[in-house]
N, C-alpha and C positions, 0 to 999 in steps of 0.2 A: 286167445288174443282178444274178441271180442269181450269177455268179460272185464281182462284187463283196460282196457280202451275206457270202459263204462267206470270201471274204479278208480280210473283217473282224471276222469268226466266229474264225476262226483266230488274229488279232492278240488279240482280247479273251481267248481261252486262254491267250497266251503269257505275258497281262502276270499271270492268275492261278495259272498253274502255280509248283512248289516251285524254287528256286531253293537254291546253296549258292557258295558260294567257292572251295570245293578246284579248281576247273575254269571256264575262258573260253571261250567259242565266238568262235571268230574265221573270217571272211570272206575270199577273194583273190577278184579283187576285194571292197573294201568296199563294201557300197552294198546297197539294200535292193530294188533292180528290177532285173532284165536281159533282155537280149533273148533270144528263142529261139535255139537254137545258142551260148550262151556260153557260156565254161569258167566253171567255179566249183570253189573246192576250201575244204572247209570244216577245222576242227583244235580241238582241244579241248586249251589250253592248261593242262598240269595242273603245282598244286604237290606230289600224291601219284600215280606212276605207279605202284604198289602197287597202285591203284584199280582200271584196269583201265577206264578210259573208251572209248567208245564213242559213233558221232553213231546220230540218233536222228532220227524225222519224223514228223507229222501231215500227213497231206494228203487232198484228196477224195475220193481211192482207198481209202487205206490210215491205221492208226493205230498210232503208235508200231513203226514198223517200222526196222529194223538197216541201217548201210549195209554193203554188201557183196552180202548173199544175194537181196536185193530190187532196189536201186538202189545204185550208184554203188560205185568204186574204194574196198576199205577198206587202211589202212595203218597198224597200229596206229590210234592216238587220231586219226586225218586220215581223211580220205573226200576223193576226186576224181570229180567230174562232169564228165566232158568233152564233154558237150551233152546241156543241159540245155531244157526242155520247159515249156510252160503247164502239164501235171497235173505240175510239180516244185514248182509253188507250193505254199506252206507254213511248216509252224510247223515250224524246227530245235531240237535241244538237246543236249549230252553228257549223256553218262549212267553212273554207276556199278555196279560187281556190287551195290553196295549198296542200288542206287538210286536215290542222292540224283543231284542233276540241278545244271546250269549253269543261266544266263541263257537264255531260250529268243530267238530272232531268226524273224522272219517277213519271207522271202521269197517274189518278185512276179516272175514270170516271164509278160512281154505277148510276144504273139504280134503285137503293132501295129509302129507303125514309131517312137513316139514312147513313151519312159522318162523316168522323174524319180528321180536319184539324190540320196537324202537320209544324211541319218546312220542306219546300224542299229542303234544301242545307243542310249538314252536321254541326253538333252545335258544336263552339268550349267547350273543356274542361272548368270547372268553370263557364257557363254560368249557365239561367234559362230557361228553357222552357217551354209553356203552352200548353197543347194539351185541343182544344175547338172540341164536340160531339153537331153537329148539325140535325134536323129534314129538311124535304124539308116544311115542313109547319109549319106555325107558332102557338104556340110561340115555339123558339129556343133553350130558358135555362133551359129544362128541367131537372131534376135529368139524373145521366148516371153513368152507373157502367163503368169504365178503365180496361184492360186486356193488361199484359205485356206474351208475349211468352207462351199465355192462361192461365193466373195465375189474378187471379183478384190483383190490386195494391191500389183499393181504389174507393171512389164512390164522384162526384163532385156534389155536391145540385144544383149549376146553370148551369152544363153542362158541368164544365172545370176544369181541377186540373194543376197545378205547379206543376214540380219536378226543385229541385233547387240546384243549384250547379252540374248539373251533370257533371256522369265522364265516363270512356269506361266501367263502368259494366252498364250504363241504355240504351246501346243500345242494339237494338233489335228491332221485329216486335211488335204492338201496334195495337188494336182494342178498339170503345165504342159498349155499348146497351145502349137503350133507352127502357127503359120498354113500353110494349104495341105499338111503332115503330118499332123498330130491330136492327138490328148488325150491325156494319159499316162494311166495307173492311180492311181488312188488311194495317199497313205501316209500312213501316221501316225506322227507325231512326236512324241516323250515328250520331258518334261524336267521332271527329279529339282529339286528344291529342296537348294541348298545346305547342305551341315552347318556345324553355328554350332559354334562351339570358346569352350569358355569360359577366359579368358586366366588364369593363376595370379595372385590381389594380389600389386599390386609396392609392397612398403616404400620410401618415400621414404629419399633417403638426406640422414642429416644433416651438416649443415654442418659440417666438422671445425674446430675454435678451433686453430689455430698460437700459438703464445706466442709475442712477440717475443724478439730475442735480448737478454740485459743490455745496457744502454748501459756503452759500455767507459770512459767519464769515471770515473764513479766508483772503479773499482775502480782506476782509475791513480794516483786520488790517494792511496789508501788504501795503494798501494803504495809512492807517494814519502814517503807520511809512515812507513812501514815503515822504508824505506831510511833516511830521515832518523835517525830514533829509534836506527837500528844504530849507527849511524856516531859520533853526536855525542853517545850517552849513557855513554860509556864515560869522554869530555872531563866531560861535567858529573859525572860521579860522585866523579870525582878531585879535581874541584875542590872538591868541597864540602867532601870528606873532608882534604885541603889546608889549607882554612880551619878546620872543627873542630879538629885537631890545636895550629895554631896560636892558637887562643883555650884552648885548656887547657893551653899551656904556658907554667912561671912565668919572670917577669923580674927584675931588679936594683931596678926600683922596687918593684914590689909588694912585693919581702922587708921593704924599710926600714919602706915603710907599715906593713907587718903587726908589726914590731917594734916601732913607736912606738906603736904601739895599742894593745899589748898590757898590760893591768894589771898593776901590780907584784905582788908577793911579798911574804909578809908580813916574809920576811926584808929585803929589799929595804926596802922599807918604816921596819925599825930603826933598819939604817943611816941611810939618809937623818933621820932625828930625831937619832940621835948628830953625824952632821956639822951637821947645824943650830945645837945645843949646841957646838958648837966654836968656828964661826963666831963664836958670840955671844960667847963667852968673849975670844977673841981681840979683838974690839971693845970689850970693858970694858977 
């Protein structure tokens, strides 16, 4: 119990320690238990190797201590454990000359026969996760009862169950048994809450109006009566021009009419009284 106590002393550090992004702690294997004598090689995934990373540990021995001069194979930004130990449990982390820090990870190294490999890094919201309950000897898949915050949650026939979809009520601490093996170690389980993205307004788009095209009727007839008017106004112009001419010009009647109409002269006029007086004489 005491040891446990301190494994979870350690987890509760991990999750308050400083944290940065320039750097990822990553696992070979992944998994947050192993057995005694397992390899482990740990690597500080950097986007500034200017930084000059480094793996780093808390553990019941020791605090914040370097890998290389204490424990384990240094290789640049990687460390290799080629058997690894119950006092290797512990709180991991990179670390810079600066000293800003990665994610920290807490591993669980049993000296039992029975482990429970979980996720090491925190599951986002929505995801799935598989907790597989392993033996140090084989075979592996054996039946295994699951225990959520010692509440039994279900029993996996080949050693492994799903919880899916999970959300911030399925974390918590998580152990298996293995009938006739034993109990795993304790783990805890973190899961982050989704980030909400706020979408940019989107402008409805509107309905674009098409015109239709002109109805071609019209403009056909407009055209025939175009055509027409070329063609046959040249005929009517002549004709008219045709007939005017011919009413303003004079004839043989008109002259006579015009000269019997026309009033005498006074000379005119004498005469006719002198032949009068002739007339009459000639008749006495």
């Amino acid at each position: 119990m005491e040891g446990t106590s301190v494994q979870m002393l350690l987890a509760v550090v991990s999750v308050l320690s400083c944290t940065t992004d320039q750097a990822r702690l990553t696992l070979r294997p992944s998994s947050s238990q192993f057995f005694k004598r397992d390899f482990l090689s740990l690597s500080c995934e950097e986007d500034d190797s200017s930084a000059g990373w480094t793996l780093r540990r808390n553990t019941t021995r020791e605090t914040r201590t370097q890998c290389g001069p204490d424990w384990g194979t240094s290789a640049g930004s990687s460390c290799t454990m080629s058997y690894i130990f119950p006092w290797d449990s512990g709180v991991y982390w990179c670390e810079s000359r600066e000293g800003a820090t990665s994610q920290s990870i807490n591993i669980t190294v049993s000296g039992g026969a029975v482990i429970l490999q979980s996720p090491v890094l925190p599951v986002m919201e929505g995801h799935d996760v598989t907790l597989h309950c392993k033996t140090k000897r084989p075979p592996s898949d054996l039946p295994a009862d699951f225990y959520k915050q010692g509440s039994l949650m279900g029993t996996g026939p080949t050693g492994h169950v799903t919880i899916l979809h999970v959300s911030k009520a399925d974390e918590g601490v998580y152990r298996c048994n293995i009938r006739g093996h034993g109990e795993s170690p304790p783990s805890w389980i973190s899961v982050t809450e989704k980030p909400t993205t706020t979408a940019p307004p989107t402008t409805a788009a509107l309905p674009t109006t098409v015109a239709p095209p002109p109805d071609p009727a019209p403009l056909q007839q407009v055209f025939t009566v175009v055509c027409y008017l070329v063609v046959f106004c040249p005929y009517v112009i002549s004709t008219v021009l045709m007939v005017s001419l011919y009413r303003h010009t004079p004839t043989g009647n008109h002259l006579s009419v015009s000269m019997v109409m026309t009033p005498p002269t006074h000379a005119e006029q004498a005469l006719d009284d002198d032949h009068d007086d002739v007339t009459r004489e000639h008749q006495f």
